[in-house]
Biotite code that builds the C-alpha atoms (Angstrom):
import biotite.structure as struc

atoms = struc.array([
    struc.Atom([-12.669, 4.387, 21.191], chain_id="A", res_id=1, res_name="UNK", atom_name="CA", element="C"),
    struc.Atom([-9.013, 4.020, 22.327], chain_id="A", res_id=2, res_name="UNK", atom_name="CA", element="C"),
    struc.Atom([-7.217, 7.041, 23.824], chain_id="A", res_id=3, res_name="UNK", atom_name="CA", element="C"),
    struc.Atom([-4.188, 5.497, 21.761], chain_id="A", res_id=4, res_name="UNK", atom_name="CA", element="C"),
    struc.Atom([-2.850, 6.597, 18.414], chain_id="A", res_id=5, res_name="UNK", atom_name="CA", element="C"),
    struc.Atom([-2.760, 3.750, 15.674], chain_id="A", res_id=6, res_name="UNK", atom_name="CA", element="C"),
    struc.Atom([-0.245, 3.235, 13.139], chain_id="A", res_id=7, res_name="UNK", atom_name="CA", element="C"),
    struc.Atom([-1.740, 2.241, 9.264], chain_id="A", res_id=8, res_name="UNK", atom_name="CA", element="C"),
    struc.Atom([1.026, 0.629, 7.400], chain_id="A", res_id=9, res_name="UNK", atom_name="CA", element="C"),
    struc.Atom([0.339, 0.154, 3.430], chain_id="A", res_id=10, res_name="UNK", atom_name="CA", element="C"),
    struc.Atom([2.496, -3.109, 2.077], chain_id="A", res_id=11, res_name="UNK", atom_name="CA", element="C"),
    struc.Atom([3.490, -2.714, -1.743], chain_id="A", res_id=12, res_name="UNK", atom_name="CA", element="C"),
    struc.Atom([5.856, -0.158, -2.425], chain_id="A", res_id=13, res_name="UNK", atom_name="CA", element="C"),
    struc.Atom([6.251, -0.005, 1.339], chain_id="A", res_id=14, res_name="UNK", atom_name="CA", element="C"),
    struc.Atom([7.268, -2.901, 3.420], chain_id="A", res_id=15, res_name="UNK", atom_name="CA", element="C"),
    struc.Atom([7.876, -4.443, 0.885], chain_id="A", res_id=16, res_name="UNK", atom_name="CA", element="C"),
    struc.Atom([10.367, -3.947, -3.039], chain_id="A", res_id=17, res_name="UNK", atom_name="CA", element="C"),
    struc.Atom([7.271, -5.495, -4.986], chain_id="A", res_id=18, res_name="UNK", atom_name="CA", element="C"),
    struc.Atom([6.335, -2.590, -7.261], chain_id="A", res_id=19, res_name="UNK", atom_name="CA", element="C"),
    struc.Atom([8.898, -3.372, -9.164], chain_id="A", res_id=20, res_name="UNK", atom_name="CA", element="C"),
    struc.Atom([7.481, -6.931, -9.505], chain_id="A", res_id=21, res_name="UNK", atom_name="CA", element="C"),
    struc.Atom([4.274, -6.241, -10.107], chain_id="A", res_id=22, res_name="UNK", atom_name="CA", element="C"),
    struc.Atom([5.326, -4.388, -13.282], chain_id="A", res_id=23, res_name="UNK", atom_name="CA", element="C"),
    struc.Atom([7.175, -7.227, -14.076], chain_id="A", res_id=24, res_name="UNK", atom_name="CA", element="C"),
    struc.Atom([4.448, -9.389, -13.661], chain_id="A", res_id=25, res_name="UNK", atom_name="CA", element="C"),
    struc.Atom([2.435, -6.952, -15.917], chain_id="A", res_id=26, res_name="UNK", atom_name="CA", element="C"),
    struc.Atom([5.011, -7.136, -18.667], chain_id="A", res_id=27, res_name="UNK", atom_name="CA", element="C"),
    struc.Atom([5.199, -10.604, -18.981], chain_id="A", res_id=28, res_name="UNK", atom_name="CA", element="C"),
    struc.Atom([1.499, -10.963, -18.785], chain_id="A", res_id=29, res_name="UNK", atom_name="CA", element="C"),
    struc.Atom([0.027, -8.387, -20.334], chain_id="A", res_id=30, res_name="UNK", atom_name="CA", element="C"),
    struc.Atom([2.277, -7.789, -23.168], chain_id="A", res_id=31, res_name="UNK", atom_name="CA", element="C"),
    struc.Atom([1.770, -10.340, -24.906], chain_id="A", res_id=32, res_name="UNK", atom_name="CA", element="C"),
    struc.Atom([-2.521, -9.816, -24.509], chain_id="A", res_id=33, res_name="UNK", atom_name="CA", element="C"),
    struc.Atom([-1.104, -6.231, -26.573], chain_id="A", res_id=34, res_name="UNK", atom_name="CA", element="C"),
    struc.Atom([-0.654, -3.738, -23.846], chain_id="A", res_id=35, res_name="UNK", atom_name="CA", element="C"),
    struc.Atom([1.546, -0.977, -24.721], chain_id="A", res_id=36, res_name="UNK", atom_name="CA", element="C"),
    struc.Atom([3.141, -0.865, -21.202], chain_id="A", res_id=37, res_name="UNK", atom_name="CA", element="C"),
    struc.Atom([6.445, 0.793, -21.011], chain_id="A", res_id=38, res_name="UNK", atom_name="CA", element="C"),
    struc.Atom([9.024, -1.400, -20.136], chain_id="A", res_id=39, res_name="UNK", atom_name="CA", element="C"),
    struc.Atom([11.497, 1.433, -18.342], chain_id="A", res_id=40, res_name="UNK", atom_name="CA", element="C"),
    struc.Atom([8.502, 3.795, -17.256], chain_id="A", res_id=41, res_name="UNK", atom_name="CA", element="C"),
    struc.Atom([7.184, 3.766, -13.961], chain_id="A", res_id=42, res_name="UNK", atom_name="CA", element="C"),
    struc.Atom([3.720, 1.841, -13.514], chain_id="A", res_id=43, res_name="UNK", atom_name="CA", element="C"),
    struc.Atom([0.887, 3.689, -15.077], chain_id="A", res_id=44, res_name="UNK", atom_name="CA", element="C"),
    struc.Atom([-1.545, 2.017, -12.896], chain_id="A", res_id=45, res_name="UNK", atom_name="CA", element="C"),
    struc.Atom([-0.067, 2.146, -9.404], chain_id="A", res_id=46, res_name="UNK", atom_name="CA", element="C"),
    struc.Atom([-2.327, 1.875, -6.719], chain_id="A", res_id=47, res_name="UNK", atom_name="CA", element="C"),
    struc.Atom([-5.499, 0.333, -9.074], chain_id="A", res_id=48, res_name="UNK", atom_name="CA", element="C"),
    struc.Atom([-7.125, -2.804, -8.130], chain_id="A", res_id=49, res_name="UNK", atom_name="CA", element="C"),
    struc.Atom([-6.077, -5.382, -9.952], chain_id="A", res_id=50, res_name="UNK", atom_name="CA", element="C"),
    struc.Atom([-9.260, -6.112, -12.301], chain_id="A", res_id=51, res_name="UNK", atom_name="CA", element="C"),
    struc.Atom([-9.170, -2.319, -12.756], chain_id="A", res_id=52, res_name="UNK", atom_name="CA", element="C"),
    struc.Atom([-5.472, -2.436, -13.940], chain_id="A", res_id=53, res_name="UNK", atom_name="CA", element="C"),
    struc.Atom([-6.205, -5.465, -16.301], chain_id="A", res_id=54, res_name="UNK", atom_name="CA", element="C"),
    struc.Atom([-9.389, -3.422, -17.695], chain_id="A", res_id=55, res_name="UNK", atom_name="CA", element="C"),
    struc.Atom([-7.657, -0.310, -18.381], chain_id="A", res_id=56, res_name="UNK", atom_name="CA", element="C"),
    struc.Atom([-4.849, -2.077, -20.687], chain_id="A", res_id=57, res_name="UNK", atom_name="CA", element="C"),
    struc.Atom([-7.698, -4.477, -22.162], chain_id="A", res_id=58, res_name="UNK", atom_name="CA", element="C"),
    struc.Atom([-9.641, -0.945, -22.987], chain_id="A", res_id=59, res_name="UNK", atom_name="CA", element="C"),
    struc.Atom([-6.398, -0.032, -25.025], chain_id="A", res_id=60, res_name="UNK", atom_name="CA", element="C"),
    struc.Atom([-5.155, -3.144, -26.410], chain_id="A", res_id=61, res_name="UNK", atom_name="CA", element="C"),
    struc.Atom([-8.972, -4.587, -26.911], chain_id="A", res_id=62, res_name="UNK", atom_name="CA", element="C"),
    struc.Atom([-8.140, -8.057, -26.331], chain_id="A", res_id=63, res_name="UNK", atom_name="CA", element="C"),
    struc.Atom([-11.101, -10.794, -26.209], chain_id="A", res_id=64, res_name="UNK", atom_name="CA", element="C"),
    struc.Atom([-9.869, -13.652, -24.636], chain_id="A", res_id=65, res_name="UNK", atom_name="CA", element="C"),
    struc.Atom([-8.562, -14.876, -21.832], chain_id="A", res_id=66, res_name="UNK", atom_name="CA", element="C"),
    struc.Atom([-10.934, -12.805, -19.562], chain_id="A", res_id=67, res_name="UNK", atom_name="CA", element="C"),
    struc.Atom([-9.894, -9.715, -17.175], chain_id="A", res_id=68, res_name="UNK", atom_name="CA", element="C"),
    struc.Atom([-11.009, -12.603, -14.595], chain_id="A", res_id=69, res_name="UNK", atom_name="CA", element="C"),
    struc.Atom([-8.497, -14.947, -15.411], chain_id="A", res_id=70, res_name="UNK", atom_name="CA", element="C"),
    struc.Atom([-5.712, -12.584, -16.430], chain_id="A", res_id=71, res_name="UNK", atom_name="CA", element="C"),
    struc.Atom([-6.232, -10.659, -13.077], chain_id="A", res_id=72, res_name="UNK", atom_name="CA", element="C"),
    struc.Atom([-5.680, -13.670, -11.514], chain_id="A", res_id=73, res_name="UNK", atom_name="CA", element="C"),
    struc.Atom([-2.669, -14.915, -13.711], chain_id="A", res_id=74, res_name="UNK", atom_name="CA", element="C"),
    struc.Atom([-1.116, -11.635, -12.660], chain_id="A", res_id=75, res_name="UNK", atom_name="CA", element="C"),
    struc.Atom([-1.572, -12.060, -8.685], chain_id="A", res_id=76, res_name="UNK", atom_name="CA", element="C"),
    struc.Atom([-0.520, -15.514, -8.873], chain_id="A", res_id=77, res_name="UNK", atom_name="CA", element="C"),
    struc.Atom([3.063, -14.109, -10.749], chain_id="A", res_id=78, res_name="UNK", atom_name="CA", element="C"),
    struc.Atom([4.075, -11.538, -8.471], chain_id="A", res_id=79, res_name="UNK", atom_name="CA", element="C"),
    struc.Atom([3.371, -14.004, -5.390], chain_id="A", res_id=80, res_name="UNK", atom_name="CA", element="C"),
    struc.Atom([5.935, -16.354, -7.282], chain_id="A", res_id=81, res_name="UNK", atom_name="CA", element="C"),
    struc.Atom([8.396, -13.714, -7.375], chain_id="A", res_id=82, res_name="UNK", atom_name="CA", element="C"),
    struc.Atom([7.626, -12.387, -4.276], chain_id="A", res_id=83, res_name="UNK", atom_name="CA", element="C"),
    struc.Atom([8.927, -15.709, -2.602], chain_id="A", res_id=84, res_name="UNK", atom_name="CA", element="C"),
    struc.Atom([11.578, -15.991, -5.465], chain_id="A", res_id=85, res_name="UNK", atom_name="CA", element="C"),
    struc.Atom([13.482, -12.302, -4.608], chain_id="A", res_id=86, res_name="UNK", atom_name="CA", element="C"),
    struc.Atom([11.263, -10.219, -3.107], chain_id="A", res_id=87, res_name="UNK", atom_name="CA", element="C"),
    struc.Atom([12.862, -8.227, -0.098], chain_id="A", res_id=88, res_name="UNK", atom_name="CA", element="C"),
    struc.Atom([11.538, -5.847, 2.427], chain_id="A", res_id=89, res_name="UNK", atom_name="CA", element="C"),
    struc.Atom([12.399, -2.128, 2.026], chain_id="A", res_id=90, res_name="UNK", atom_name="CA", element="C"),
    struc.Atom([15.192, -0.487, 4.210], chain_id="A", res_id=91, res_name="UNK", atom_name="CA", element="C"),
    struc.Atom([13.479, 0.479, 7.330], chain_id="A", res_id=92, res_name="UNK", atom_name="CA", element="C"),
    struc.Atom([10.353, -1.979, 7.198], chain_id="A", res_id=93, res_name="UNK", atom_name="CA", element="C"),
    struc.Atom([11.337, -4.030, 10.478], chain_id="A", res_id=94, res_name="UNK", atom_name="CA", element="C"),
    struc.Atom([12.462, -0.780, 12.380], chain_id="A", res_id=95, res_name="UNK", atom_name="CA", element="C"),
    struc.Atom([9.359, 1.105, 11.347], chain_id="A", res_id=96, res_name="UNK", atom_name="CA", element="C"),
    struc.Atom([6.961, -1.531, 12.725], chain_id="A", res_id=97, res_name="UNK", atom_name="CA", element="C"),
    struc.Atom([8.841, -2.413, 15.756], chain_id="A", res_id=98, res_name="UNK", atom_name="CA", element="C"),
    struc.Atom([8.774, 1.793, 16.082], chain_id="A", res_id=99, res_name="UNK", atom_name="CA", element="C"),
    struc.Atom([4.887, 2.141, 15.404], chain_id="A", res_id=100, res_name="UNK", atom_name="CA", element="C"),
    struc.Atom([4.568, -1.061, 17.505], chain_id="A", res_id=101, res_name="UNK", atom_name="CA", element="C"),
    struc.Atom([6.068, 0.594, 20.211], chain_id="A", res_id=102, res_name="UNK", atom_name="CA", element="C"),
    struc.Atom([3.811, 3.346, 20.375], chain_id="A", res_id=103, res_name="UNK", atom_name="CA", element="C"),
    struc.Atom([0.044, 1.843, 19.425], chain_id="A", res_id=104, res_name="UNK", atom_name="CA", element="C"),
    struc.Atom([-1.769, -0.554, 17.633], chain_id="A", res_id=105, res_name="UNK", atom_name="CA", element="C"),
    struc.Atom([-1.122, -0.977, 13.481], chain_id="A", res_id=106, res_name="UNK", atom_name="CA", element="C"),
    struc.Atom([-2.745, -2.267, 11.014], chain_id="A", res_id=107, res_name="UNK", atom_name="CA", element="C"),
    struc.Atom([-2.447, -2.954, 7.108], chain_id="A", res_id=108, res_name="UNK", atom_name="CA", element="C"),
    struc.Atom([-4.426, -1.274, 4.733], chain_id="A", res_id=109, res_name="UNK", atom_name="CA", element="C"),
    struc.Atom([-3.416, -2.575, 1.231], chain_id="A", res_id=110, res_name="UNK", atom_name="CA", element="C"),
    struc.Atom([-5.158, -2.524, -2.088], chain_id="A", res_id=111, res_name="UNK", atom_name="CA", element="C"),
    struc.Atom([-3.958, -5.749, -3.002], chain_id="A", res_id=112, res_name="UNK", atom_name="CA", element="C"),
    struc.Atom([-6.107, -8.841, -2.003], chain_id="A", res_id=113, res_name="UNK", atom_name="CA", element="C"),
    struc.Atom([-6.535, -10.553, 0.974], chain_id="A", res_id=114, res_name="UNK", atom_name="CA", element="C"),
    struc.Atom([-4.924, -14.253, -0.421], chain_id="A", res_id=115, res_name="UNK", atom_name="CA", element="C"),
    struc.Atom([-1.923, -12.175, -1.983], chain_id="A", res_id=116, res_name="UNK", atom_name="CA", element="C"),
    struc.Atom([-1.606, -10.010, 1.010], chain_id="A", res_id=117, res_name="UNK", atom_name="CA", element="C"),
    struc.Atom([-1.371, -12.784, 3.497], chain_id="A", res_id=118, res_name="UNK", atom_name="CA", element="C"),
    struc.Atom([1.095, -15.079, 1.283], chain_id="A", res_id=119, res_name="UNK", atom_name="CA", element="C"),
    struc.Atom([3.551, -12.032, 0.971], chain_id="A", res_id=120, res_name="UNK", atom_name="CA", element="C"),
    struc.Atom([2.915, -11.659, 4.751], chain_id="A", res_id=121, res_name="UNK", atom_name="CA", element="C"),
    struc.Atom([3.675, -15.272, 5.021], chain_id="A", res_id=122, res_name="UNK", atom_name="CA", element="C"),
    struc.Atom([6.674, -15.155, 3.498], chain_id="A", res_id=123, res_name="UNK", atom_name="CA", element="C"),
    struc.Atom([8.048, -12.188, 5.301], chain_id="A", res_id=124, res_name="UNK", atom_name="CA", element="C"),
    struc.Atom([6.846, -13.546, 8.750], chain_id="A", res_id=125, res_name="UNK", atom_name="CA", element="C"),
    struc.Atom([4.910, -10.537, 9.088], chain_id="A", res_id=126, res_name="UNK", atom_name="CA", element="C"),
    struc.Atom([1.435, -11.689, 10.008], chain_id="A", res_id=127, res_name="UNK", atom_name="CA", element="C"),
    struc.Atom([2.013, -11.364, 13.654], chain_id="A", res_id=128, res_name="UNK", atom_name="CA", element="C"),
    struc.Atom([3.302, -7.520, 12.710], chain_id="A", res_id=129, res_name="UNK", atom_name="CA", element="C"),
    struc.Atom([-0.519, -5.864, 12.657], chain_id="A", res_id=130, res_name="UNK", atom_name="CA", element="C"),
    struc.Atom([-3.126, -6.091, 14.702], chain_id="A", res_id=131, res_name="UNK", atom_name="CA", element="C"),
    struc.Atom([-5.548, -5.914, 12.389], chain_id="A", res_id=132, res_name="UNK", atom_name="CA", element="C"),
    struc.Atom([-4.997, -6.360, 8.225], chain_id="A", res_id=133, res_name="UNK", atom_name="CA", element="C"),
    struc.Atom([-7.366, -5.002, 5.625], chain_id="A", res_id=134, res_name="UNK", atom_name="CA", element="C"),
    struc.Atom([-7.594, -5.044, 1.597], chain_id="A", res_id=135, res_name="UNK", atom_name="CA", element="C"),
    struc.Atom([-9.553, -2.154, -0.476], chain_id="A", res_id=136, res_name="UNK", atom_name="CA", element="C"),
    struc.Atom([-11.042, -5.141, -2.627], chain_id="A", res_id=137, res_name="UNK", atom_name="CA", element="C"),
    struc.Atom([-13.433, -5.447, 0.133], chain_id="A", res_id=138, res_name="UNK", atom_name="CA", element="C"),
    struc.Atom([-14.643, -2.019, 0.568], chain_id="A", res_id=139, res_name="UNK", atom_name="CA", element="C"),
    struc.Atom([-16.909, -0.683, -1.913], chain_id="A", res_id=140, res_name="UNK", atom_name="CA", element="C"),
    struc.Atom([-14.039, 1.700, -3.020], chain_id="A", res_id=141, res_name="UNK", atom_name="CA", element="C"),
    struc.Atom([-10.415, 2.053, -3.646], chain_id="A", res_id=142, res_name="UNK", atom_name="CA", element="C"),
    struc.Atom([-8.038, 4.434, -2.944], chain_id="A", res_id=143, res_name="UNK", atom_name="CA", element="C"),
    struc.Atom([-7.807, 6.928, -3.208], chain_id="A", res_id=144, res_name="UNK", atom_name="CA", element="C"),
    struc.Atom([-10.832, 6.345, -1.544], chain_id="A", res_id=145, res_name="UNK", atom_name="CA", element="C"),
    struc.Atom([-10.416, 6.494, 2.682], chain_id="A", res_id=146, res_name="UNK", atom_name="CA", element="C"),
    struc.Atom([-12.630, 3.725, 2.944], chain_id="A", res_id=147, res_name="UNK", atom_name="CA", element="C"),
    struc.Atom([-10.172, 1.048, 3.665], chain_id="A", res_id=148, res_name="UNK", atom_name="CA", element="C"),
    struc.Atom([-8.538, 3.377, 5.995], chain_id="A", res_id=149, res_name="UNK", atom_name="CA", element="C"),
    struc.Atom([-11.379, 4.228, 7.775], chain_id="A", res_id=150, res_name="UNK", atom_name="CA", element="C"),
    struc.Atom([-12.208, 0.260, 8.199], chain_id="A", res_id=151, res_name="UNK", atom_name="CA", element="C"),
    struc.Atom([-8.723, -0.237, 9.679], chain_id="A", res_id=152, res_name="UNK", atom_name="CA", element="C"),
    struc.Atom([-9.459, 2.135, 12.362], chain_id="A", res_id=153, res_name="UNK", atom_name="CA", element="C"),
    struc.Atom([-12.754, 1.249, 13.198], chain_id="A", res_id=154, res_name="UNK", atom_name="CA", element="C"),
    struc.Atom([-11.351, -2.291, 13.613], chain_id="A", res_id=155, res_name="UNK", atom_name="CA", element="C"),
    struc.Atom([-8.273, -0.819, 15.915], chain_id="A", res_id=156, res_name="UNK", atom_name="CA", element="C"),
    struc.Atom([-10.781, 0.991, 17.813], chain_id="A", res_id=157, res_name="UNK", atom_name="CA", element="C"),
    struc.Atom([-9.118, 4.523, 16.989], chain_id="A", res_id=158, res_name="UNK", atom_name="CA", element="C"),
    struc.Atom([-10.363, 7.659, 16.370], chain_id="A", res_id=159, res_name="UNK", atom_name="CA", element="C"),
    struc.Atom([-8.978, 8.702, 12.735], chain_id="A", res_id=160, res_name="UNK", atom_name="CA", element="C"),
    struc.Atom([-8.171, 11.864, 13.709], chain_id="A", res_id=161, res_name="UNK", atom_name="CA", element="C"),
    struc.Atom([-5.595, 9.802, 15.658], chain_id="A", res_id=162, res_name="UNK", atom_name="CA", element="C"),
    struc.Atom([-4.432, 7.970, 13.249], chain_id="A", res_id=163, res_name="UNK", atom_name="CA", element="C"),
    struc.Atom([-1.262, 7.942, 11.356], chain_id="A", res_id=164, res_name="UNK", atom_name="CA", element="C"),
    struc.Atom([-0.888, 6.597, 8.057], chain_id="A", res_id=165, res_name="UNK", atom_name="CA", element="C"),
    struc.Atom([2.722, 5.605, 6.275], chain_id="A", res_id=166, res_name="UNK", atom_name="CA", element="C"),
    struc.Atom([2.455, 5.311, 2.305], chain_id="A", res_id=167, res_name="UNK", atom_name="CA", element="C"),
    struc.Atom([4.502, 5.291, -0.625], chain_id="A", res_id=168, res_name="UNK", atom_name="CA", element="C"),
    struc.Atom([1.389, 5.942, -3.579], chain_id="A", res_id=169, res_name="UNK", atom_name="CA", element="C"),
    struc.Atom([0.063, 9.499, -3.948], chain_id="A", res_id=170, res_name="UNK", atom_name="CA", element="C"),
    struc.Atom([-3.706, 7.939, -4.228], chain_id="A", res_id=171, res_name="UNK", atom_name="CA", element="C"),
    struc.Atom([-2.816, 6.707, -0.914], chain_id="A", res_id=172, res_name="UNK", atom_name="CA", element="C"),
    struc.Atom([-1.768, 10.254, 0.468], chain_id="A", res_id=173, res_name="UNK", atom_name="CA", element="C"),
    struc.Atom([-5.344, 11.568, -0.919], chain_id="A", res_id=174, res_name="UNK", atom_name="CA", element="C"),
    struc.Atom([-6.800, 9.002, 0.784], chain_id="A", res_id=175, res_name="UNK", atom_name="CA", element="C"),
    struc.Atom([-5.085, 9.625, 4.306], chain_id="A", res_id=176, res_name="UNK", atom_name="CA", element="C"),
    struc.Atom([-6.208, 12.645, 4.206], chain_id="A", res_id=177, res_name="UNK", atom_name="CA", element="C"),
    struc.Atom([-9.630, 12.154, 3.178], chain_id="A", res_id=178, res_name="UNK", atom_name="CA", element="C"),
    struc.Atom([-9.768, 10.039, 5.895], chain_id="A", res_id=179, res_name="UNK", atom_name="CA", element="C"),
    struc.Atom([-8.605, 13.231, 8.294], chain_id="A", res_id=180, res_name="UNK", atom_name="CA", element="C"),
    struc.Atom([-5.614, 10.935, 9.399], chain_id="A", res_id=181, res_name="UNK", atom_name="CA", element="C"),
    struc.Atom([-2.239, 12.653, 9.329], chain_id="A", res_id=182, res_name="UNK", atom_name="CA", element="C"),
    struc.Atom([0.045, 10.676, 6.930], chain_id="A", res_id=183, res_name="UNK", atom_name="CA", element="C"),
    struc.Atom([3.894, 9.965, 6.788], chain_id="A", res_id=184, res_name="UNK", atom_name="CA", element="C"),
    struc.Atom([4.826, 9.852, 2.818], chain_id="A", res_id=185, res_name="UNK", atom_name="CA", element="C"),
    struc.Atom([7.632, 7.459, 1.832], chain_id="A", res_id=186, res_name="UNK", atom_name="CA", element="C"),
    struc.Atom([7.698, 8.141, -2.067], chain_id="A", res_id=187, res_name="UNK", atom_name="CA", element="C"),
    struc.Atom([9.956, 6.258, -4.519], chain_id="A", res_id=188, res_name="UNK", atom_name="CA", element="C"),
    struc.Atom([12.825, 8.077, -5.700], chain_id="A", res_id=189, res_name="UNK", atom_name="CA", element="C"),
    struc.Atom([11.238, 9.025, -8.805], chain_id="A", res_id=190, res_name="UNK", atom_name="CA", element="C"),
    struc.Atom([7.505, 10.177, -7.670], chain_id="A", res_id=191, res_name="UNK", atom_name="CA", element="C"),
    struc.Atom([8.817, 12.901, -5.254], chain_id="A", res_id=192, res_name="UNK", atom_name="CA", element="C"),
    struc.Atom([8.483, 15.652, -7.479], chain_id="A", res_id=193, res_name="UNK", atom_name="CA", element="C"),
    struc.Atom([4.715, 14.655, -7.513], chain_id="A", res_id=194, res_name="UNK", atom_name="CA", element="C"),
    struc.Atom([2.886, 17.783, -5.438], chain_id="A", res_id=195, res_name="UNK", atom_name="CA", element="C"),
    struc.Atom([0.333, 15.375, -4.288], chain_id="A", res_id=196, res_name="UNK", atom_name="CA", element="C"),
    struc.Atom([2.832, 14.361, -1.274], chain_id="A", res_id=197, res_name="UNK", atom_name="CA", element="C"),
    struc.Atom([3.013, 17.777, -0.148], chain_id="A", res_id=198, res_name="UNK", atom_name="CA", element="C"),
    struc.Atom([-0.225, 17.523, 1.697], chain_id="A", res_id=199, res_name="UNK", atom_name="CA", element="C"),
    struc.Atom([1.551, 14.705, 4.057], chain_id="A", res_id=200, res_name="UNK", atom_name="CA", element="C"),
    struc.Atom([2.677, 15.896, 7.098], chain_id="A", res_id=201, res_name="UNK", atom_name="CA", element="C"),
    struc.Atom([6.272, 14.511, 6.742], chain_id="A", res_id=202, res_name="UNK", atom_name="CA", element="C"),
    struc.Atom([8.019, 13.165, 3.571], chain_id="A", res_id=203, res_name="UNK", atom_name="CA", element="C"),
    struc.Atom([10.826, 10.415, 4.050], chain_id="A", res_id=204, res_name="UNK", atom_name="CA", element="C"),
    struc.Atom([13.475, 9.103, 1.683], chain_id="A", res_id=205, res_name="UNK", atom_name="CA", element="C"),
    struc.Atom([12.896, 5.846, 3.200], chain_id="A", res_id=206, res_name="UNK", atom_name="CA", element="C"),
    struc.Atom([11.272, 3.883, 6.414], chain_id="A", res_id=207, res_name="UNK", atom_name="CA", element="C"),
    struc.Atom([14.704, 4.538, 8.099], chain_id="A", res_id=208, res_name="UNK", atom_name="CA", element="C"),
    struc.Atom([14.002, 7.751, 8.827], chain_id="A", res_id=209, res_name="UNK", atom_name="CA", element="C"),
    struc.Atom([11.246, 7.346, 10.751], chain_id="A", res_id=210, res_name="UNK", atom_name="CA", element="C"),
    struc.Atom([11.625, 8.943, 14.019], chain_id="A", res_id=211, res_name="UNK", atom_name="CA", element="C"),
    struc.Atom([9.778, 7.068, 17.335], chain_id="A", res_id=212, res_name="UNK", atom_name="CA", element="C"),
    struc.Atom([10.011, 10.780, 19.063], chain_id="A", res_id=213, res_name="UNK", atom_name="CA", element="C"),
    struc.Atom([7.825, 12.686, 15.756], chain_id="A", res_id=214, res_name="UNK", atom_name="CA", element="C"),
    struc.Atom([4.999, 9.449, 16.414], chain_id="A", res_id=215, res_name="UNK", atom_name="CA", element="C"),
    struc.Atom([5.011, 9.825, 19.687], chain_id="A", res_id=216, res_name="UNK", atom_name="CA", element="C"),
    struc.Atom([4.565, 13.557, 19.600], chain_id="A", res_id=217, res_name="UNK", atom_name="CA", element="C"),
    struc.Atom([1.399, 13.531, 16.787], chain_id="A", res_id=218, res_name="UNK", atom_name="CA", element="C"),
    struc.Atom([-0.279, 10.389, 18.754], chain_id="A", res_id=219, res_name="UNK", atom_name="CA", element="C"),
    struc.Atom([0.215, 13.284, 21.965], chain_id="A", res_id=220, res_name="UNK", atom_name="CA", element="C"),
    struc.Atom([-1.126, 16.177, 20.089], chain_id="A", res_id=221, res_name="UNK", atom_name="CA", element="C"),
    struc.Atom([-4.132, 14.300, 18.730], chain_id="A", res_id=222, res_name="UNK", atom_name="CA", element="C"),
    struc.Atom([-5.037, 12.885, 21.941], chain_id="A", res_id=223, res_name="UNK", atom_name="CA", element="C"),
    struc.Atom([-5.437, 16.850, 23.519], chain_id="A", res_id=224, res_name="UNK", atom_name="CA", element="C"),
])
């Protein structure tokens, strides 16, 4: 194991403004199947798989064709469209990598797959960001599950206990923590009243406020 700390970024939400295009996506595709998604609520469904977003509005609306198969995939091939169309990275996403950077290896634990992960990556010219990037679709698991967390370190070579995770989901909190890794929560405006991101050990209005001296310090006092 490395006597580093390690840095575990999670994308959507994150890095990157595509929450809001992921409902989007959702709207246009799965309103029409008969989902009763609100339009002007925040997604129900954040932080789900895919297929298990799809089969929780196809248990409610009871649609029979097309299948959760295809429609999952319809959904991943929209927001990758408007991903490249408008997406943009969240303030802070370049300074909070070049900051982790700085300090240790990162990775990218995301529960969005692996094609969809690296064509947003792609786009961003972010690839070269992580040292090692990982997708909950291939663990048996999601979050808030700390199995994709847990893979990311293993594959960094880092203790968990010295790991430090940044996420904007609550079910990714839960799963920080399950995976004994401190974790830096960067909730959207409208989820910070959620308890669930009182168990972080720092909540930030936004990637900008990450400070290199704070990383620096927790990758010291794990490490002793």
């Amino acid at each position: 194991m490395s006597s580093h700390g390690a840095a575990v970024f999670d994308l959507d939400g994150l890095l990157i403004d595509s929450e809001v295009l992921w409902h989007q996506a959702e709207l246009e595709i799965l309103v029409p199947l008969g989902a009763p998604i609100d339009p002007f609520g925040s997604r129900a469904t954040k932080g789900m798989f895919v297929g298990e977003v799809v089969r929780y509005w196809q248990t409610r609306a009871q649609w029979h064709s097309p299948s959760v198969d295809d429609v999952a995939e319809a959904i991943l091939q929209r927001v990758g469209d408007l991903v490249e169309q408008g997406g943009r990275l969240l303030p802070g996403a370049l300074r909070a990598l070049d900051v982790a950077a700085a300090a240790g290896p990162v990775a990218l634990a995301s529960s969005t797959p692996r094609a969809l992960i690296d064509r947003m990556l792609t786009h961003f010219e972010l690839t070269n960001a992580f040292d090692s990037i990982h997708s909950a679709q291939d663990e048996p698991y999601g979050k808030p599950h700390p199995g994709v967390f847990l893979t990311a370190a293993g594959a960094l070579g880092v203790a968990p206990t010295r790991c430090v995770v940044l996420e904007d989901s609550a079910a990714g909190v839960i799963a920080a923590k399950a995976a004994r890794m401190a974790c830096i929560a960067v909730p959207a405006a409208d989820e910070r009243a959620d308890p669930t991101f009182s168990i972080a050990e720092l909540v930030l209005g936004s990637l900008e406020e990450l400070d290199a001296s704070w990383l620096s310090r927790r990758y010291h006092d794990a490490a002793t």
